[in-house]
N, CA, C and O of each residue as an XYZ file, in Angstrom:
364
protein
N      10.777    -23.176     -1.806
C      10.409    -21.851     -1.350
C      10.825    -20.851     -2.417
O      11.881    -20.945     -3.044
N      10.204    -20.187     -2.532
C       9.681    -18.816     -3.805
C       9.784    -17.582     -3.704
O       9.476    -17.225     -2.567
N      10.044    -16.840     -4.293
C       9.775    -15.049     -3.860
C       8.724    -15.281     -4.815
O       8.553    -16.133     -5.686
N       7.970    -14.140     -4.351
C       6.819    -13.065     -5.179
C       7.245    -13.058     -6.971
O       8.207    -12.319     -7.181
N       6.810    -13.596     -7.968
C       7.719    -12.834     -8.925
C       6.653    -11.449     -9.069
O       5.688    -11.085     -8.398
N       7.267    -10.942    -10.163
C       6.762     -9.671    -10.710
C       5.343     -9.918    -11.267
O       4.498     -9.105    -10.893
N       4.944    -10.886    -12.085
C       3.457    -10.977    -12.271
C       2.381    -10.648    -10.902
O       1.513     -9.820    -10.622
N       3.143    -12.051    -10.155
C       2.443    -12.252     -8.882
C       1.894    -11.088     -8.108
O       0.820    -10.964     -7.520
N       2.893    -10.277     -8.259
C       2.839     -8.439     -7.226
C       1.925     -7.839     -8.199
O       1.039     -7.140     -7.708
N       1.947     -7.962     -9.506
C       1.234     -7.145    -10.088
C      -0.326     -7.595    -10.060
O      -1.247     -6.793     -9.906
N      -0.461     -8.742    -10.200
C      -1.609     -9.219     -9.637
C      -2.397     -8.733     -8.817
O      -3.476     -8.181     -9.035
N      -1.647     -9.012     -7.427
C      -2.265     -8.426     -6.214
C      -2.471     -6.809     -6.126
O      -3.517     -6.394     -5.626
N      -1.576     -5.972     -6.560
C      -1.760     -4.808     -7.030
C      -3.191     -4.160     -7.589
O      -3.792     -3.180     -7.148
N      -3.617     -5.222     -8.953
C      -4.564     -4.925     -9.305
C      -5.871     -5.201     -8.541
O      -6.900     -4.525     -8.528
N      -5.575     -6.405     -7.881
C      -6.630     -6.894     -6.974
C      -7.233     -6.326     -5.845
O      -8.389     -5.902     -5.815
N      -6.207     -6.321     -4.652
C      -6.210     -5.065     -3.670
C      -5.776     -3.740     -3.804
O      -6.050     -3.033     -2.835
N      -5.230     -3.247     -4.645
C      -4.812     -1.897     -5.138
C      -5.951     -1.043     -4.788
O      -7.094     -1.438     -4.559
N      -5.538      0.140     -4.770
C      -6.587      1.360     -5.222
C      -6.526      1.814     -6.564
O      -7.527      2.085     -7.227
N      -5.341      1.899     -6.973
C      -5.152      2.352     -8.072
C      -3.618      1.313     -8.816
O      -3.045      0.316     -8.377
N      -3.449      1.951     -9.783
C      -2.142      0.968    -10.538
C      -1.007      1.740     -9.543
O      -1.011      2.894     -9.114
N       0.014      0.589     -9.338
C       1.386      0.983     -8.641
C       0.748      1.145     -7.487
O       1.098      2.248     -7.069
N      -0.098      0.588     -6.639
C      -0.144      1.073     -5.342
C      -0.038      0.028     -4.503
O      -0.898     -0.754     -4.097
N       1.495      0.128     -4.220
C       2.545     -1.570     -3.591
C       2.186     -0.949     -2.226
O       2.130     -1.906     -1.455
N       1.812      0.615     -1.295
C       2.302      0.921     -0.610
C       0.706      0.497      0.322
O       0.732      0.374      1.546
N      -0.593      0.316     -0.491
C      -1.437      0.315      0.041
C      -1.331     -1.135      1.689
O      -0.948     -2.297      1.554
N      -1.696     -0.630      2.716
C      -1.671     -1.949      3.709
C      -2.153     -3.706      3.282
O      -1.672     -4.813      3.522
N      -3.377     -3.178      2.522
C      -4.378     -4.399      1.914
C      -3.300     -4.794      0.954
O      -3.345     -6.017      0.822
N      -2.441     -4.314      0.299
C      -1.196     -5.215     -1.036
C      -0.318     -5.580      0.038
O       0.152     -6.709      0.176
N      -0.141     -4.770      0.667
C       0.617     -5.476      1.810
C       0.839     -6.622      2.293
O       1.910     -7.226      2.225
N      -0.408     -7.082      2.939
C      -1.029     -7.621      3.527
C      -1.247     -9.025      2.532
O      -0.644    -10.077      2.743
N      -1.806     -8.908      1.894
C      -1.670     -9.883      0.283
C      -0.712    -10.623     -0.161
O      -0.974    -11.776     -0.500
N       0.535    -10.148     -0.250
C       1.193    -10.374     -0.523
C       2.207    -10.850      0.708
O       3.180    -11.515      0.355
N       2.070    -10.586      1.996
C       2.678    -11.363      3.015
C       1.784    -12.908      2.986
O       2.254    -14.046      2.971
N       0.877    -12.633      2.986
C       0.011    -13.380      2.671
C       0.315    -14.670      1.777
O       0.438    -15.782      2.291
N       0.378    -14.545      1.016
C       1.415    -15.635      0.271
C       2.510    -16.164     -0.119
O       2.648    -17.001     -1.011
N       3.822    -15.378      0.963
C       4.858    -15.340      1.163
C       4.635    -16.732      2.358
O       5.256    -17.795      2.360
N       3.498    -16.263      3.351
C       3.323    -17.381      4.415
C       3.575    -18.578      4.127
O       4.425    -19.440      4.349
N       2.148    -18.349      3.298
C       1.789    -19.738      2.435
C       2.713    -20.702      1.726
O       2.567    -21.922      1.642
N       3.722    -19.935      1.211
C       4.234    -20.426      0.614
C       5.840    -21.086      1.313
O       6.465    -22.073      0.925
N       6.101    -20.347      2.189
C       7.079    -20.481      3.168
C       6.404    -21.821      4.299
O       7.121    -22.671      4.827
N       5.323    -21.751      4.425
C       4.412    -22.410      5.553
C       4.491    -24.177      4.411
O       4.679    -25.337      4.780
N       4.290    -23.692      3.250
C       4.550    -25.279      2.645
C       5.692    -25.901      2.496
O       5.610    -27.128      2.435
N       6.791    -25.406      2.415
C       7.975    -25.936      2.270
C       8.175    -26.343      3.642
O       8.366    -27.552      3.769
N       8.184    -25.453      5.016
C       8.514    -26.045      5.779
C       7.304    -27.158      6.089
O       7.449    -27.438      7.279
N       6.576    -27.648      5.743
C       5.818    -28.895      6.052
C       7.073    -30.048      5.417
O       7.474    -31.058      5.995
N       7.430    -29.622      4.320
C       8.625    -30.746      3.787
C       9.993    -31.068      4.764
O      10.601    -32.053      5.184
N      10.067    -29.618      4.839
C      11.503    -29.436      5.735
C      11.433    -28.712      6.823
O      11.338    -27.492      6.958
N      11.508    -29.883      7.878
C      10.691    -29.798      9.539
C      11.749    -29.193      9.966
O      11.406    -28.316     10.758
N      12.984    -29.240      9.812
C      14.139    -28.942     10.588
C      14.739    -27.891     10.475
O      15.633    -27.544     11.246
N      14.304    -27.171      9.415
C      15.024    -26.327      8.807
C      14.179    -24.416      9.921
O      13.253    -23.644      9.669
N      14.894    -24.485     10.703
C      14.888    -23.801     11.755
C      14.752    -22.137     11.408
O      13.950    -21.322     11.863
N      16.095    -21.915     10.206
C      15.759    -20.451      9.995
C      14.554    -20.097      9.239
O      14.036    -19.068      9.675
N      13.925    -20.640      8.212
C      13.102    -19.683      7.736
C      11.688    -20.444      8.787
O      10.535    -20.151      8.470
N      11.811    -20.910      9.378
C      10.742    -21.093     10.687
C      10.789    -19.764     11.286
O       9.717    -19.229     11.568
N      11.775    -19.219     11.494
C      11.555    -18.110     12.472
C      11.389    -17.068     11.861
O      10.930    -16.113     12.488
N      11.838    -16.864      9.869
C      11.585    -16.176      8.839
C      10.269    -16.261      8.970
O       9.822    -15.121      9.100
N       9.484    -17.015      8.997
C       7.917    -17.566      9.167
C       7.021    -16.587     10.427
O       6.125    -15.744     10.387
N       7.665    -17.106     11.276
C       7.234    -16.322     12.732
C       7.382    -14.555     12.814
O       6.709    -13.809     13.525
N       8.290    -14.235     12.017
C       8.557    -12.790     11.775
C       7.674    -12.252     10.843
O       6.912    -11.406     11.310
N       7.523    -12.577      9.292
C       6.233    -12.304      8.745
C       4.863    -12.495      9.527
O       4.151    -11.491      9.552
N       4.470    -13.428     10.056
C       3.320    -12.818     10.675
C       3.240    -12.454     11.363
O       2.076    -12.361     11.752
N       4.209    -11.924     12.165
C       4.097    -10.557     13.352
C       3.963     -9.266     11.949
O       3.289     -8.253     12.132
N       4.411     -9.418     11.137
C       4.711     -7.934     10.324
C       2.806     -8.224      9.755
O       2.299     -7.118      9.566
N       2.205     -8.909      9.594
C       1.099     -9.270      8.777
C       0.219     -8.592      9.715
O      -0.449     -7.569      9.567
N       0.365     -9.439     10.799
C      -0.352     -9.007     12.508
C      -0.453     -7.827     12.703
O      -1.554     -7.359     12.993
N       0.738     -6.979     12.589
C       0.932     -5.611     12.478
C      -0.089     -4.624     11.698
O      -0.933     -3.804     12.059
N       0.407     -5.107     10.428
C      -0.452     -4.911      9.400
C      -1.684     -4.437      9.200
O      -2.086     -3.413      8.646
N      -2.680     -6.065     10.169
C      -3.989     -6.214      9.814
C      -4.660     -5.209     10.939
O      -5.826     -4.816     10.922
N      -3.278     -4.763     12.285
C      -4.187     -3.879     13.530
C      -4.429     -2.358     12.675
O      -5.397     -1.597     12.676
N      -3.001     -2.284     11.907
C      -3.038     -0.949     11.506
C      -4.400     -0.596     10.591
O      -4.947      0.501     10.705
N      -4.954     -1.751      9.562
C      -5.384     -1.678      8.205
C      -7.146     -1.765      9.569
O      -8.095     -1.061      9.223
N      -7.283     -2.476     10.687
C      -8.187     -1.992     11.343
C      -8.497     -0.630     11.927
O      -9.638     -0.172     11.861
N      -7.534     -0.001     12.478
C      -7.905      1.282     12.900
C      -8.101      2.048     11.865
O      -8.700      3.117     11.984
N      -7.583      1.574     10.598
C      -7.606      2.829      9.619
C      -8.709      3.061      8.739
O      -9.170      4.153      8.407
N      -9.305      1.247      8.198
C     -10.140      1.267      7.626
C     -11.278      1.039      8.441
O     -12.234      1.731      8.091
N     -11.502      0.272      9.445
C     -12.920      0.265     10.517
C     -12.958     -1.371     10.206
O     -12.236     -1.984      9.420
N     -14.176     -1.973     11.186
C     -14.233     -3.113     10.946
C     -14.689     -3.844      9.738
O     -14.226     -4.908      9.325
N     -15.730     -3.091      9.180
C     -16.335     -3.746      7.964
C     -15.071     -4.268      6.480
O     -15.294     -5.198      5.703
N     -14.259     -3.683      6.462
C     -13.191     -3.573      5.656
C     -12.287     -4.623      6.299
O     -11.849     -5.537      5.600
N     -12.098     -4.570      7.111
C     -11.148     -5.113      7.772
C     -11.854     -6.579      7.559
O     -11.110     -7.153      6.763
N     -12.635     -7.210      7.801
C     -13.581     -8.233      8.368
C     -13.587     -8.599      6.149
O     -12.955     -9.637      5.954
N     -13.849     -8.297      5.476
C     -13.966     -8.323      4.456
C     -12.756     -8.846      3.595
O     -12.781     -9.741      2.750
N     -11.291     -7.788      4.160
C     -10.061     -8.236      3.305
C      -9.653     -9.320      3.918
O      -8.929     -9.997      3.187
N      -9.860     -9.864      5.207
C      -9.589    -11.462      5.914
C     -10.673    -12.445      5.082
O     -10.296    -13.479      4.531
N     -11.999    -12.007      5.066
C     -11.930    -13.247      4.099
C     -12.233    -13.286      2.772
O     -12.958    -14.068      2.156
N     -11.400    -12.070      2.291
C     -10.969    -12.474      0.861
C      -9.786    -13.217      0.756
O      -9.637    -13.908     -0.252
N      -8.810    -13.193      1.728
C      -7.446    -13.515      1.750
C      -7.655    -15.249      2.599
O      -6.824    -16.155      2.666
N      -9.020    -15.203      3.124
C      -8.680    -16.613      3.679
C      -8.025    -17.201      4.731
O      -7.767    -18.385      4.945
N      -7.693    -15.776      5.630
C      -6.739    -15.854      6.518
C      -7.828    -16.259      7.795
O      -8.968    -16.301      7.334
N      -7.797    -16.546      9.161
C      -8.510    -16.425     10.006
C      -7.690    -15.409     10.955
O      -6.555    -14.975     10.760
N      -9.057    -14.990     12.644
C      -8.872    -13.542     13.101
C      -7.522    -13.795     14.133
O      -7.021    -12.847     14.738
């Protein structure tokens, strides 16, 4: 299990960004929990037992969940429906 490095954020930045430096946008947000999952979601396939970051797990995607209601009311559905499957996530 991994943090984000600094490329990685900058990446997504450029990707979902609006502009450069824009960590605050929901969609980088969102991105980047996004592969925090993923990446948390693979280790524990190795390590079944390992209880805390299971629930580390369960807490990011309530914050993601959060996220994706806010990044709906704000941006409308078409947007919304668009950054899920760029990200690959399902609804």
């Amino acid at each position: 299990m991994t943090t984000l490095t600094k490329t990685q954020k900058e990446e997504m930045v450029k990707e979902f960004g609006k502009k450069a430096g824009d960590t605050g946008a929901p969609e980088v947000q969102i991105a980047m929990l996004t592969q925090r999952i993923k990446d948390l979601s693979a280790h524990l396939k190795m390590n079944k037992k390992d209880n805390h970051n299971r629930r580390s797990l369960s807490i990011l995607i309530g914050k993601r969940k959060r996220l994706l209601r806010y990044s709906l009311k704000q941006n409308g559905q078409v947007k919304y429906a668009e950054l899920i499957k760029r990200l690959g996530i399902r609804k």
